[in-house]
C-alpha positions in Angstrom: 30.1 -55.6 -78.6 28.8 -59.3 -78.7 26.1 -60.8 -80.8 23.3 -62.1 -79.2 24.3 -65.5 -81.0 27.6 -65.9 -80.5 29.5 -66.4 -84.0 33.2 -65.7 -84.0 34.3 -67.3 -87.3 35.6 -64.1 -88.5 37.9 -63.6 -91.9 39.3 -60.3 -93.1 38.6 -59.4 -96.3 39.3 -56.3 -98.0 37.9 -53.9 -100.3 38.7 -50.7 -101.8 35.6 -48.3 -102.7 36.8 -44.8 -104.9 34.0 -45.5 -107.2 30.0 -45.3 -107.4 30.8 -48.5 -109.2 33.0 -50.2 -106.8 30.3 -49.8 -104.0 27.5 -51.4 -105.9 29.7 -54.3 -107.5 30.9 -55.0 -103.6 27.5 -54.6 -101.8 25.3 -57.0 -104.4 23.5 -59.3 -102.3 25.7 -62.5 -103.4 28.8 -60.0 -102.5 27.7 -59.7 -99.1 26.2 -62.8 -97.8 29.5 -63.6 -95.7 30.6 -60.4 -94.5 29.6 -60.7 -90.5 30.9 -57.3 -89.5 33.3 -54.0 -91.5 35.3 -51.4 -90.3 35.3 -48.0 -92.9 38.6 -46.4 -93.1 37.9 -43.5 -95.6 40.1 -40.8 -95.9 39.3 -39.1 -99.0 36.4 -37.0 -100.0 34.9 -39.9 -102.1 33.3 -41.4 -98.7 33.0 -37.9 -97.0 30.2 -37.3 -99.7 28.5 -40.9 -99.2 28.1 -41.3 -95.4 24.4 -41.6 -95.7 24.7 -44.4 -98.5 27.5 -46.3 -96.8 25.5 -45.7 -93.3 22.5 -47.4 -95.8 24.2 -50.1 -97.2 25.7 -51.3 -93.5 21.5 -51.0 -92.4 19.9 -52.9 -95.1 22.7 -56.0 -94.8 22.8 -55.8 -91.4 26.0 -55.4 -91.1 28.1 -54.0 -87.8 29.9 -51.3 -88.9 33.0 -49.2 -87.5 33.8 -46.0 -88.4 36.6 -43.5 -88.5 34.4 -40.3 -88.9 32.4 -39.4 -86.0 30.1 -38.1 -88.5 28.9 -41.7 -89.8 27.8 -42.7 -86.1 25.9 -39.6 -85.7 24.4 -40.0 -89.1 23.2 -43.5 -88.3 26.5 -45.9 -88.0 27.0 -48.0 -85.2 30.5 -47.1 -83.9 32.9 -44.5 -84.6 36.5 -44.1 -83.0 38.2 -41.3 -84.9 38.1 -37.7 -85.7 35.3 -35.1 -86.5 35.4 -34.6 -90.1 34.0 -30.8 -89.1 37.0 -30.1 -87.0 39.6 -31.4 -89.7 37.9 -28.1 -91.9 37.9 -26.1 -89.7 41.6 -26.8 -89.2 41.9 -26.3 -92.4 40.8 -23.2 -92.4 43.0 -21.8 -89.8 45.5 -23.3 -91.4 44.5 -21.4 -94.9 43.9 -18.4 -93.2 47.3 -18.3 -91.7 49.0 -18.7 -95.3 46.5 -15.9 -96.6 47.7 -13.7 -93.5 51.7 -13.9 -94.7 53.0 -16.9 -93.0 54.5 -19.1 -95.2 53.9 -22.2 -96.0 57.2 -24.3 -95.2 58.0 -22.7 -91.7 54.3 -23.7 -90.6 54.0 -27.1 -88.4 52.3 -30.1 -89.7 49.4 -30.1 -87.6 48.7 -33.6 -85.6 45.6 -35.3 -84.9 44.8 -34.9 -81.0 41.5 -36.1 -80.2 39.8 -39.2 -80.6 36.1 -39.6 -80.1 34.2 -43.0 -79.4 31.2 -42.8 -80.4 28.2 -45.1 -80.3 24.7 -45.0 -81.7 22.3 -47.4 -79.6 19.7 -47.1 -81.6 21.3 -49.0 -84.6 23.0 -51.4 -82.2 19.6 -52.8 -80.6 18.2 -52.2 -84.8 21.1 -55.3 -85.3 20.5 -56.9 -82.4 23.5 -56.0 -80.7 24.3 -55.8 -76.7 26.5 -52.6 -76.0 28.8 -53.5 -72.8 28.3 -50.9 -70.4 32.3 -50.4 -70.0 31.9 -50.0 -73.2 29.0 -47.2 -72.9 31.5 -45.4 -70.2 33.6 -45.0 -71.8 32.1 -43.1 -75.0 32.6 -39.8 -75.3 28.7 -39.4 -76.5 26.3 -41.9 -76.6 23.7 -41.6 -79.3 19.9 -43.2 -77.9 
């Protein structure tokens, strides 16, 4: 995805959020004034339970956002590219129900992530002013408009 004013100066910066506190000290408006564009990695249930203020936050800075949970671009995010956070628990749960059934534990496989999903919301794209490349588009496996 490209700007409609092209501005490549780009650093990485990163930031850690497990706290309410960590979130608000990080997204103040003096905090945020250089950030051009963040990917979300969350993995724990601390952003599981805050899509709709991270998705929030990203909106009101204008911020271009990636995401690992398809869930966040559904919600609102611009991009995700990762798993469905509703098909990890339901994996779960076969995975509990097959320890409550007798199997045990150590002799059952580690289960392996096996599907990806792009997805991409348009509607916050053209909210940030961003052009979607139709490859791009073609690519997605769902397209949000």
């Amino acid at each position: 995805m490209q700007p409609k004013e092209r501005d490549r100066n780009h650093q990485a910066r990163h930031n850690d959020f497990h706290t309410p506190w960590s979130i608000k000290k990080r997204t103040e408006p003096a905090s945020t004034a250089a950030i051009k564009s963040s990917i979300v990695l969350g993995v724990d249930i601390f952003f599981n339970n805050r899509i709709e203020r991270l998705i929030e936050l990203a909106a009101r800075y204008a911020i271009p956002t990636m995401y690992w949970y398809r869930e966040f671009a559904v919600t609102g995010g611009l991009i995700s590219y990762g798993i469905s956070l509703i098909e990890q628990y339901r994996q779960v749960g076969l995975y509990a129900a097959r320890i409550l059934k007798g199997e045990k534990p150590a002799e059952l496989p580690v289960p392996q992530i096996t599907k990806l999903d792009l997805v991409i919301n348009l509607k916050t794209a053209n909210a940030l002013g961003l052009d979607v490349p139709e490859k791009l588009i073609a690519t997605a496996h769902e397209v949000i408009e």
